[in-house]
N, C-alpha and C positions, 0 to 999 in steps of 0.2 A: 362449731355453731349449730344448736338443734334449728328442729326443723321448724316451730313455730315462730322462732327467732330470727333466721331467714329468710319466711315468708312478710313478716313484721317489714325489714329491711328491705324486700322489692316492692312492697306497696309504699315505701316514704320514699325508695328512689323514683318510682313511678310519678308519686303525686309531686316533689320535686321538679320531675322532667315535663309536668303539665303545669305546670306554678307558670303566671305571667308573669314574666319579669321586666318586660317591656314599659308596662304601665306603674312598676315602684321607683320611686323615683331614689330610694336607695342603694338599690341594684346599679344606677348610673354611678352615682359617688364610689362605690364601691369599686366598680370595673375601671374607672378614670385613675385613682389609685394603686393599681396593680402594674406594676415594672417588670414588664417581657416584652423579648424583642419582636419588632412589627411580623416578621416570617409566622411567630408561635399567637401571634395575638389574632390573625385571621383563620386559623386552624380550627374548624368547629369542636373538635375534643377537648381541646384546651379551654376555649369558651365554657364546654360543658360540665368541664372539670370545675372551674370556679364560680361556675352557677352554682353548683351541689352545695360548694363551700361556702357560700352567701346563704344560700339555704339552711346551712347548718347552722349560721351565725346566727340569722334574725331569725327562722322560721321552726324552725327543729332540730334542738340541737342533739337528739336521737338517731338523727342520720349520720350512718358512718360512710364518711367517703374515701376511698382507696387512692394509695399514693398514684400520682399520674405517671404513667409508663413513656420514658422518653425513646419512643420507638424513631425519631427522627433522627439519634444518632447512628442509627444503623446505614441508613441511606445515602452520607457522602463517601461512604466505601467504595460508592461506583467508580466512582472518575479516578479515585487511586489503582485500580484493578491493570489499570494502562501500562504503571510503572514496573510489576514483575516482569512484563512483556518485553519493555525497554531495556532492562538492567538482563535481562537472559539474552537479549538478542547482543549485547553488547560484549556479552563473556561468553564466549561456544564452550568453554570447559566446564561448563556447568552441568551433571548428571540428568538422567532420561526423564524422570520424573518431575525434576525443574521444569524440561521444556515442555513439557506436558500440562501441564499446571498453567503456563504463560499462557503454549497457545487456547486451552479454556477460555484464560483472564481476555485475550485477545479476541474471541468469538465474544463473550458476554459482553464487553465494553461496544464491541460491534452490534448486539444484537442489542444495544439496550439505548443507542441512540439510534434507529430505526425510528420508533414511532414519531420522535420526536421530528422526522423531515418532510414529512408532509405536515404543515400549519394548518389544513383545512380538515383534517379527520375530525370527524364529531365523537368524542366522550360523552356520552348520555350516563350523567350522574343521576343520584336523589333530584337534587335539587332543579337539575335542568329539565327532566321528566315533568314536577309539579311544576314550572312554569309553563310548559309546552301544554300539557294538560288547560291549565288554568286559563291562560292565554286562548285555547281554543272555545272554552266552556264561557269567555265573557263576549266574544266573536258569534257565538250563536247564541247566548241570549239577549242581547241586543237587537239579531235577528230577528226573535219570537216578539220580543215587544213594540217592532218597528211598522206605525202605524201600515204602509203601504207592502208589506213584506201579504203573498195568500196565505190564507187561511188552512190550508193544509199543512204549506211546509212552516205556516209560523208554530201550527201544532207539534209538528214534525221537531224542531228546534224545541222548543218547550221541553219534550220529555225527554231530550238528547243534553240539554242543562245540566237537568238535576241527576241526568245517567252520568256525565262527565262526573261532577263535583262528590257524587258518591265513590266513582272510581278513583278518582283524589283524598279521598277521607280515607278511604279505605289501606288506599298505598300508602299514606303519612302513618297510617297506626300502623301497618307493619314495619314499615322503617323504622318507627320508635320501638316498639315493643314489641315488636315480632310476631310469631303464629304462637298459641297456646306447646306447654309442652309435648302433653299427649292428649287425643284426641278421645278424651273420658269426661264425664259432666263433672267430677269433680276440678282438672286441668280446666274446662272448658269455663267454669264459675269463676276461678282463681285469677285467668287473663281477662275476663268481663268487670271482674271488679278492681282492676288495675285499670281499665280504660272507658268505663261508661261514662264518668267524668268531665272527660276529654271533651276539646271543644272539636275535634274532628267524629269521634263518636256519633254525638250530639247531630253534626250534619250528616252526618250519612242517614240517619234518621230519621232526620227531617226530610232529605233527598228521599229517602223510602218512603217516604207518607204521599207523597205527592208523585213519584212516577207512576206508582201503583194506581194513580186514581183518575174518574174520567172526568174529575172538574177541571178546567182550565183555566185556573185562577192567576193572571200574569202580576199579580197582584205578589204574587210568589217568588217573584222572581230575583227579586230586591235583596232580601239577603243572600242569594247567587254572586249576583253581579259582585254586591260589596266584601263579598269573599276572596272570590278570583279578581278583582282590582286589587285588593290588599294584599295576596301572592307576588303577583304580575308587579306591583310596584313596589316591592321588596327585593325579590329578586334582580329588578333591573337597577337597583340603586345600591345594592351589597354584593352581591355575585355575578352581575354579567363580564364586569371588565376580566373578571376570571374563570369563564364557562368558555368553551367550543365555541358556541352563537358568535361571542365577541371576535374571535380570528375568522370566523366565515367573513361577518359584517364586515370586516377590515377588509377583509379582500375581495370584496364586493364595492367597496367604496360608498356604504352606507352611514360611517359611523355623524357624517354629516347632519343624515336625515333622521338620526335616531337625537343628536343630540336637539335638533332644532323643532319637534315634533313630540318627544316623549319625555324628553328631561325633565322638565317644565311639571307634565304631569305626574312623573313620578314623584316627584319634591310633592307635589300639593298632597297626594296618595297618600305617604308615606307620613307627612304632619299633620294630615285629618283621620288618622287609624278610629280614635275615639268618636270623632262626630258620626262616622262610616260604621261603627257596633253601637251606637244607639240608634243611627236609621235603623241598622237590623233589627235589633231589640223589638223595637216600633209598628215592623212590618210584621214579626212573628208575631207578637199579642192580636196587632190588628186581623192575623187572619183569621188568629182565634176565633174572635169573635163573628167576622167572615161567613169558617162555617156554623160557628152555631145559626146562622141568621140561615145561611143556607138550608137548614135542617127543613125548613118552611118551603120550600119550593120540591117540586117534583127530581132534581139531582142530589136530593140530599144523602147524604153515607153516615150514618149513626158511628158504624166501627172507623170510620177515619178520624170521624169529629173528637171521638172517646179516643182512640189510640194521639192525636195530635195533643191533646189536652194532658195527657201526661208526658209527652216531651216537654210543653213549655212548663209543666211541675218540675221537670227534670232541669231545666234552663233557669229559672229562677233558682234553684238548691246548688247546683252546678260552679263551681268557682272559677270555672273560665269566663262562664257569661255570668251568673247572681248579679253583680256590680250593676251590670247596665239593663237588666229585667227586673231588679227590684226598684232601680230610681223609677224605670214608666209606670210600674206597679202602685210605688208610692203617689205619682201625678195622678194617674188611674184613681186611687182612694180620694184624694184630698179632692178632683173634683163631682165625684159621686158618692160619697158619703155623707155632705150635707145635705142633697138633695132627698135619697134615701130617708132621713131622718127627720126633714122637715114635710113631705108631702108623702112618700107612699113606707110608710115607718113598720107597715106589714110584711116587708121584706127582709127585714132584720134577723128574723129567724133562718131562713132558707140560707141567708149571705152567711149568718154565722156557720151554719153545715158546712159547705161550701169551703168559708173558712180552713177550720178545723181540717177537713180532710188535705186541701191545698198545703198546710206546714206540717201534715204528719210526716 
């Protein structure tokens, strides 16, 4: 395969592996469809493997996906390891190098149920990491916006937010996509335009526009929160019953207070995902506008207003978000556009510039 042919193929696996699949409702029929047994149907590779191929079907059929490597038959060879051990121990006329072999088989079968006898060891996965993260980062912003919380540490909290959820964005694109290959501007272009895209990108972004800066606009904070509530209730509704967390909770004698306190809310989290990215939406445009107002007052920052102002270009063009920044965009139009045309209709020119530059 040359080399521009290959590059071709990690940007459609790329833009694949950022495609929402969540909100097609193809993708549902599609996966409900697919006959494998429950062990392989909770396996995120497997998941990922038949996203590709959904992807291929409806979305490009230019994507070549690689057969899936059944790496899980290699792992019930554990527990057979026991039997050399058995069948040697049971025949002594067996050569030096048999019992040699057993007792190996007999150390590895020992050493490999080991982990498994303490119940309480924490595995810190991907996935456990951006809960723990995210879960912390909705914990302090809550904080910063709680009217009775002082004025320093609700500051304090503020830029520890948008510090968390950058360091989340940031770990989700490496777990996807990894670090560029080498550390050259051409390497360094090639993994930017694999992931500028991304809706994690996109907030780290936005996180950077705002830690950086010395307005405090908790006004900001809204698509934080409804970030890290939609992790936090993801997580605890597909993955806790099989994280670490879930065996601490157990032996804590929590799983009570988790069910009668958080269930509830994760169900509601998890079937309002869309009302929760148009609040965002909502509150991004709104800041926009924010600081242009701000520019008026004595705090104003020309290079934040101008840097933020093409993220939300970027957020509208963006296929993770576009969907839900063009519908506010569209209400945005329909209800200042009449107005525009009927009473101050000298604006028409400026809006078209504006325009124009906005869809280049």
């Amino acid at each position: 395969m040359g080399g521009g042919e290959e590059d071709q193929q990690k940007l459609k696996n790329t833009a694949a592996a950022a495609y929402d699949y969540e909100n097609d409702p193809r993708w549902a029929d599609y996966w409900s469809n697919i006959l494998i047994p429950p062990h392989m149907a909770s396996r995120s590779d497997v998941v990922d493997h038949f996203k590709r191929k959904f992807y291929q079907r409806y979305i490009d059929p230019g994507l070549v996906v690689e057969p899936m490597t059944t790496s899980s038959s290699s792992q019930p060879a554990k527990p057979s390891a026991a039997q050399p051990s058995s069948s040697s121990s049971s025949t002594p006329s067996n050569n030096q190098p048999r019992q040699r072999n057993s007792g190996q088989a007999s150390r590895t079968s020992g050493t490999s149920t080991t982990p498994t006898s303490n119940p309480t060891s924490l595995r810190w996965d991907r996935k456990t990491i951006q809960f723990s993260v995210n879960a912390w980062v909705f914990v302090v912003a809550v904080l910063s916006i709680f009217p009775l919380t002082p004025a320093n540490l609700s500051n304090r909290a503020y830029r520890l937010s948008f510090l968390g959820t950058a360091c989340s964005s940031l770990y989700s694109l490496y777990s996807v996509y990894g670090k560029p290959r080498a550390w050259n501007l051409q390497a360094v272009q090639v993994w930017l335009q694999s992931v500028i895209v991304t809706k994690d990108f996109i907030s780290f972004l936005y996180c950077l526009t705002f830690v950086t800066s010395h307005l405090y606009l908790k006004f900001s904070l809204i698509p934080v929160i409804c970030r890290s509530l939609d992790h936090v209730g993801k997580f605890l509704r597909r993955n806790f019953s099989r994280s670490s967390l879930y065996r601490v909770i157990s032996c804590l004698y929590l799983l009570t207070t988790y069910r009668k306190y958080l269930e509830e809310a994760c169900v509601w989290v998890e079937s309002n995902v869309t009302t929760l990215n148009i609040l965002s939406s909502q509150a991004e445009i709104g800041l926009g506008f924010l600081l242009v107002v701000s520019l008026l007052s004595w705090q104003r920052n020309i290079i934040q207003t101008f840097m933020y102002w093409q993220i939300l270009k970027l957020m509208y063009h963006a296929p993770a978000t576009a969907g839900y920044h063009q519908s506010v965009w569209a209400k945005i139009g329909g209800l200042v556009n009449p107005v525009v045309q009927h009473y101050v209709p000298f604006l028409n020119t400026p809006i078209s510039t504006i325009q124009r530059w906005w869809f280049r």
